[in-house]
N, C-alpha and C positions, 0 to 999 in steps of 0.2 A: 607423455609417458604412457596415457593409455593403450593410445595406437599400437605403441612401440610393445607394450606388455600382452596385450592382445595378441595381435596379429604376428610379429616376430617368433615372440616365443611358439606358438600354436605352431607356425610354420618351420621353424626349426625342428621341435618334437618329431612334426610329421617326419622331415625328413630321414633323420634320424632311424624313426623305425620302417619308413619302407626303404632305407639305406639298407640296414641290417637285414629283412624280409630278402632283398633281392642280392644280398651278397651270398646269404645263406643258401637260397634256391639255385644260384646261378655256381656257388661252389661244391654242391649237391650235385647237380643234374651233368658238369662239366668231369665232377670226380667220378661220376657211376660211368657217363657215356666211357669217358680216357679209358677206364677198368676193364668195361667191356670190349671196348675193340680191340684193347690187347690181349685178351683172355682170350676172345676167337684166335687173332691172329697168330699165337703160340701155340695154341690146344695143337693142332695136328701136330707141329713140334716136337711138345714134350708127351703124345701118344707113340708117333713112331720109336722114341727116343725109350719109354716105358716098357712095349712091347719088345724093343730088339733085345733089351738086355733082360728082362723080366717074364717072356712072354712062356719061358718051358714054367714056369714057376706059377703063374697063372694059370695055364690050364691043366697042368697039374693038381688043383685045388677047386673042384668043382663046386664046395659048397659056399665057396668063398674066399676073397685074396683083397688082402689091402699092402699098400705101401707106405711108409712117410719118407718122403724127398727133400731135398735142403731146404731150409730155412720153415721146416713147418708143412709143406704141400703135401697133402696127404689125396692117395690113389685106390678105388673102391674099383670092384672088378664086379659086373653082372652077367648075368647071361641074358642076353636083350629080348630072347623070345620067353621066356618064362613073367620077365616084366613087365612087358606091355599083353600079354594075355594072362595072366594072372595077377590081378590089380593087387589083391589082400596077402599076397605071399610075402614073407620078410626071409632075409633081409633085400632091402629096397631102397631105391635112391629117393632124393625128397620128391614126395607127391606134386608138388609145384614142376618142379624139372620133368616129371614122365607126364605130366597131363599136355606140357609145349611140347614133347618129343611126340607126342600121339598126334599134335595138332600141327605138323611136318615141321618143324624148326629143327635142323639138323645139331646145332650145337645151342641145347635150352642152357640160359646163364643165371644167375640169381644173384643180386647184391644185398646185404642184409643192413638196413637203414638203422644208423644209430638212436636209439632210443627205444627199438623195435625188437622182439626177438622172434624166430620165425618160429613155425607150431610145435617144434623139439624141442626147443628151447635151445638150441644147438650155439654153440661160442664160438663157431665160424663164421669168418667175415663175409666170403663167400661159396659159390661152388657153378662148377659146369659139368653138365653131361655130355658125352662123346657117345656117336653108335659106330664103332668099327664092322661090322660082321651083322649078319640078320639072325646067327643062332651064337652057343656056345659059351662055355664062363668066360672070356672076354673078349665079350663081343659089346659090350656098354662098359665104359668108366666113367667114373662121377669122380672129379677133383674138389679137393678142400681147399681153401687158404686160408691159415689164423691173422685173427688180428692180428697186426702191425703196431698197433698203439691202443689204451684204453678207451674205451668209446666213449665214457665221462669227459677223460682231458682231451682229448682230441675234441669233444662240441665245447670245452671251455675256452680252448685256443680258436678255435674258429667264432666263437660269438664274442669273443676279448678281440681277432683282430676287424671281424664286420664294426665291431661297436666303435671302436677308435678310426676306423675308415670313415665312415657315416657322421661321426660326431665330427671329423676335421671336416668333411666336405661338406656339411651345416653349417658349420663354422663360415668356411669360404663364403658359400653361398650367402649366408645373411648379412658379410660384411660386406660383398663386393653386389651384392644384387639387392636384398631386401631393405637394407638399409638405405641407401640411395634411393630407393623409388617410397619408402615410408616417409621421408625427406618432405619428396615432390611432392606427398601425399598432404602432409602436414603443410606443407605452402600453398596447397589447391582449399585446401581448408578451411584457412584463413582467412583467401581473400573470397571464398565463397560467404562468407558469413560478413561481409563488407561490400557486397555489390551493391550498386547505386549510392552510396553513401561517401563523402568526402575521405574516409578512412581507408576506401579502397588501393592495395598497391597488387600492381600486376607481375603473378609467378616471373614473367619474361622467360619462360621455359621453350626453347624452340627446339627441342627434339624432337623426331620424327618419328611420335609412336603415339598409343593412345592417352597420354598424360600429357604431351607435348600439345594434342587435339584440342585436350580437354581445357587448357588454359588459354589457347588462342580463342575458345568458345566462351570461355567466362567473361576475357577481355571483351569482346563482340556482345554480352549481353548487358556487359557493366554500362560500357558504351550507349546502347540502347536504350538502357531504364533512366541514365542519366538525361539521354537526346529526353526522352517522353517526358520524365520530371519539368525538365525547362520549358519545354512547349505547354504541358497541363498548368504551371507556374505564370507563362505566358498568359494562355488562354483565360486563366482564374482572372488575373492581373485585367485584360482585356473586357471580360466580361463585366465585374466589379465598376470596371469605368462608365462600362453601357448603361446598367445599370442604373450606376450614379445620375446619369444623362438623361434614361427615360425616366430615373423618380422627376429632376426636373424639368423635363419636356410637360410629364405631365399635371405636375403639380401649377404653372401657371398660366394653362388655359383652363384650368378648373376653379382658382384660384376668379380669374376673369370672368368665367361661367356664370358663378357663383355669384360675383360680385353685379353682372351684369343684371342677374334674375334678382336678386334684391333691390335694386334701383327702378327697374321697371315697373314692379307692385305699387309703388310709392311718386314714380313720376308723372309729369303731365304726358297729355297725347300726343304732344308735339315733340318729346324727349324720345318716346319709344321706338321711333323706327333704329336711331343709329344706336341704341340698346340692342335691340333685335339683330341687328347685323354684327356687334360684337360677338352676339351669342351664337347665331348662324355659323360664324369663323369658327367659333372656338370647338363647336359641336366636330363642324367638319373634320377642324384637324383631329381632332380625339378620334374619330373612325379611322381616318387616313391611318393615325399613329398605332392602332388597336390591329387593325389589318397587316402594317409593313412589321410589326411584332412578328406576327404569327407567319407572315413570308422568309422573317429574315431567320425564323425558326426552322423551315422546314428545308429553307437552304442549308442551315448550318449543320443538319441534321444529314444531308447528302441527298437530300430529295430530288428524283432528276426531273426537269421540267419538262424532257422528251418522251419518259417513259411510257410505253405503252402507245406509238405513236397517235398523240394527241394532236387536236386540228383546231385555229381558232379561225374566225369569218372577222378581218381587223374591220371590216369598214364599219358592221353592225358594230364592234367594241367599243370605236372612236365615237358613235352616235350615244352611247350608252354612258360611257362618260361625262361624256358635252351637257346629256339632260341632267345626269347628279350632281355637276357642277353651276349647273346653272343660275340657281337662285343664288350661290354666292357670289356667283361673277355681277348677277345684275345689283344686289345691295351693293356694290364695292363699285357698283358703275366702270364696270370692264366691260366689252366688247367680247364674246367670245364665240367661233364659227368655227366650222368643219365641214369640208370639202373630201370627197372618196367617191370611186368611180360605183358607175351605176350599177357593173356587174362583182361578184363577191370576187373578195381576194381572200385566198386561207394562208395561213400560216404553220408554221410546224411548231406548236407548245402547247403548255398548259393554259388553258383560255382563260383561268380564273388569277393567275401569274400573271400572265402578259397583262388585262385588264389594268390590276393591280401597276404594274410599271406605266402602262399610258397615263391610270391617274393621277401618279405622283406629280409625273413633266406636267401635265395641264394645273394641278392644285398648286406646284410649286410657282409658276408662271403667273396666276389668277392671282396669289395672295401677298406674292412680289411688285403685282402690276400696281400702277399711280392710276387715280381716277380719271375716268376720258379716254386709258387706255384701251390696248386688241390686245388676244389671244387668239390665234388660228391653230387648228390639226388640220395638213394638209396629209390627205395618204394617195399614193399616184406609183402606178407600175411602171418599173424602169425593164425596160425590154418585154420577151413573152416568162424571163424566167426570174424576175426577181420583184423588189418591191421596195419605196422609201416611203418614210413616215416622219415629216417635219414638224415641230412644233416651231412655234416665233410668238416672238410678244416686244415689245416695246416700253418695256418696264426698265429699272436702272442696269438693267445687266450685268456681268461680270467682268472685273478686272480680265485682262489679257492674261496676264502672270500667274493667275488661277483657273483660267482653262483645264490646263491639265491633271490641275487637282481635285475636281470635281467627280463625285464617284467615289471617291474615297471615306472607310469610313469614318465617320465622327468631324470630317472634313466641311468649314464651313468657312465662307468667304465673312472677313472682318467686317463690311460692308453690307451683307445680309444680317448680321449677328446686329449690328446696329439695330437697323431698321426693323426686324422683330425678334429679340430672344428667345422664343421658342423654339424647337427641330434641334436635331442635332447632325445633318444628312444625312440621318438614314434613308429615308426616300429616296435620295440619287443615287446612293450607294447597292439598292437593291436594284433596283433599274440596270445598273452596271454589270453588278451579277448576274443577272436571269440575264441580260443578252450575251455575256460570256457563258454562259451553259447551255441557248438554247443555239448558240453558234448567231446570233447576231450583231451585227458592226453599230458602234455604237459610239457618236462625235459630237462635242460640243466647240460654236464658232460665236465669234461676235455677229448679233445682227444689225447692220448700217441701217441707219446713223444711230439707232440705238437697243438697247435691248439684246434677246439672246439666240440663239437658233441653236435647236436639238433635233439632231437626225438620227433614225435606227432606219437601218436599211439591211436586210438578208432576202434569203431567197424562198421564192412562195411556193408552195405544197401542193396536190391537188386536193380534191374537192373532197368534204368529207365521207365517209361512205350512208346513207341514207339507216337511221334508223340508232 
């Protein structure tokens, strides 16, 4: 009812009085023009018609001759040259008529506006001046016409029928126009103060105007904020798990850390080396995991790992690797080597990214591997214009059935989960990422008769530019 009380009424009122404003002007301006053209178009009429019958009688009467004609028309006789060169001579036709007759209007007119009276204060409705002749007593007539009707009731009748015209066609209009669209307005309203919310119901307004717009845009935004909801719900949902994941990723190689440095204070010398190597593992993986955090951040974040075209040199990266990993492969009595041609191969990424994805595949390989076993990075140019990068090991490998799932996140083979509970694949799963954003192919196969083979293979860059 606000709406309705506001805006209705307000606009109705309006109408109303610029109803009445424009009946009034438009019956004004319609009665004076009608008045006038007729006035001209009879004056020489009823002059010839004046002078044939009247005219010895006029000049006859040199100081002056009037007549009244039927119905009230009354006829003023002047001599036209005494009038227009003696401005202050009376008697004289109205000052208004001789000043247009000076100013070449042959037949000056004058209507006197209801509510108005002219500077005589004269009861005539109107009057026109005629120049018959350039001298002589009648050679100018000035005609009168009395009112017709009281000029009170006459603006009472005219503002009684504007006001009743204006107020029905208010009327109409609010019923068949304002109301219907205060309607639409009140249902745009509604479901406006319900978007994204379960309580939302859609106008279903398909008309073809701007209300009609406006609700197919509300639907389209309700829409929207619902899609984002679920996906932020999602995401929350997602992250909360990660989470969950990295509190316990980290909490039992710290737990292990921990326990490892306390034993070692207190054991013989001949306990401490494989103390030392649980702790070496557990150190490791807490960088590995502390690192793939902050990658898998800056991915999530839309960080491009092209940006800025970036160049890395893989064969320096694979050596650099192989030495950080080193000391854990030899406590765990792994085998672990690296082959890459003599001359550089560059690539197109982030160097500190890519690094980060090669360590994962060799730490993941190392800390999977059985003792006695290999690890190799082999890196070797396939043509002049591309590049592969194999890792292989001969550790238990992975089911066949889980190939494809590898990469995935939070995705971990039953099988690894066993044999160490720590990790949650995030390691492989960023691996997967950064080669789908830096545009590199990226395959996991069984390696015969045992173990696993990981290839990343795209295409190589030129050389960096010096500096």
């Amino acid at each position: 009812m606000k709406l309705w009380s506001g805006l209705a009424w307000r606009t109705a009122l309006a109408s109303v009085l610029l109803g009445m404003f424009a009946t009034l002007a438009t019956a004004y301006f319609t009665f004076h023009k009608a008045i006038e053209i007729t006035t001209r178009l009879s004056a020489q009429v009823f002059t010839d018609s004046v002078l044939q019958l009247h005219g010895e009688a006029c000049r006859a009467a040199p100081d002056g001759w009037s007549h009244v004609l039927t119905q009230g028309l009354t006829v003023v006789a002047y001599d036209a040259h005494r009038v227009l060169t003696q401005p202050n001579s009376r008697p004289a036709p109205a000052e208004s008529l001789v000043q247009k007759l000076r100013e070449g209007d042959p037949q000056p007119f004058e209507v006197y506006v209801p509510l108005r009276e002219d500077g005589h204060n004269t009861p005539w409705a109107g009057a026109l001046l005629i120049r018959v002749a350039d001298s002589g007593p009648c050679s100018l007539l000035e005609y009168h016409w009395p009112r017709l009707v009281n000029r009170a009731q006459g603006l009472r009748r005219l503002l009684l029928a504007a006001l009743t015209f204006t107020t029905l066609a208010a009327a109409l209009s609010t019923a068949f126009v304002i109301y219907p669209l205060l309607r639409r307005l009140r249902r745009l309203h509604g479901s406006t103060g319900a978007i994204g919310s379960t309580a939302y119901h859609s106008t279903r307004d398909t008309s073809a105007d701007e209300l009609g717009d406006l609700s197919r845009v509300l639907d389209a935004a309700h829409a929207r904020v619902r899609s984002d909801a679920g996906r932020i719900e999602a995401q929350k949902q997602a992250l909360e798990r990660f989470l969950s994941d990295v509190a316990h990723d980290l909490k039992t190689p710290i737990a292990s850390l921990q326990l490892a440095l306390e034993l070692a204070t207190t054991a013989p010398a001949a306990e401490l080396s494989p103390l030392l190597v649980r702790g070496i593992e557990d150190t490791v993986y807490l960088a590995a995991l502390v690192d793939n955090l902050r990658l898998a951040c800056q991915l999530g974040e839309g960080v491009d790992p092209l940006e800025g075209e970036p160049r890395a040199e893989l064969g320096m990266l694979v050596e650099r690797v192989v030495r950080r990993l080193g000391l854990l492969a030899r406590r765990k009595d792994v085998a672990m080597d690296a082959a890459h041609p003599d001359t550089p191969l560059w690539v197109r990424c982030h160097p500190t990214m890519l690094e980060q994805a090669v360590s994962n595949l060799l730490h993941n390989a190392v800390a999977h591997g059985d003792p006695g076993g290999h690890v190799v990075a082999l890196l070797e140019p396939v043509g002049a214009e591309r590049f592969r990068l194999t890792v292989l090991d001969d550790g238990p490998g992975v089911p066949p059935e889980d190939l494809g799932r590898l990469g995935e996140r939070l995705f971990r083979a039953s099988e690894a989960r066993q044999r160490d509970p720590r990790g949650s694949g995030l390691g492989v799963a960023i691996v997967r990422e950064l080669c789908l954003r830096a545009g590199l192919e990226l395959s996991f196969a069984v390696n015969e008769p045992r173990g696993l083979r990981v290839i990343i293979e795209g295409p190589r860059a030129p050389a960096a530019p010096p500096g």
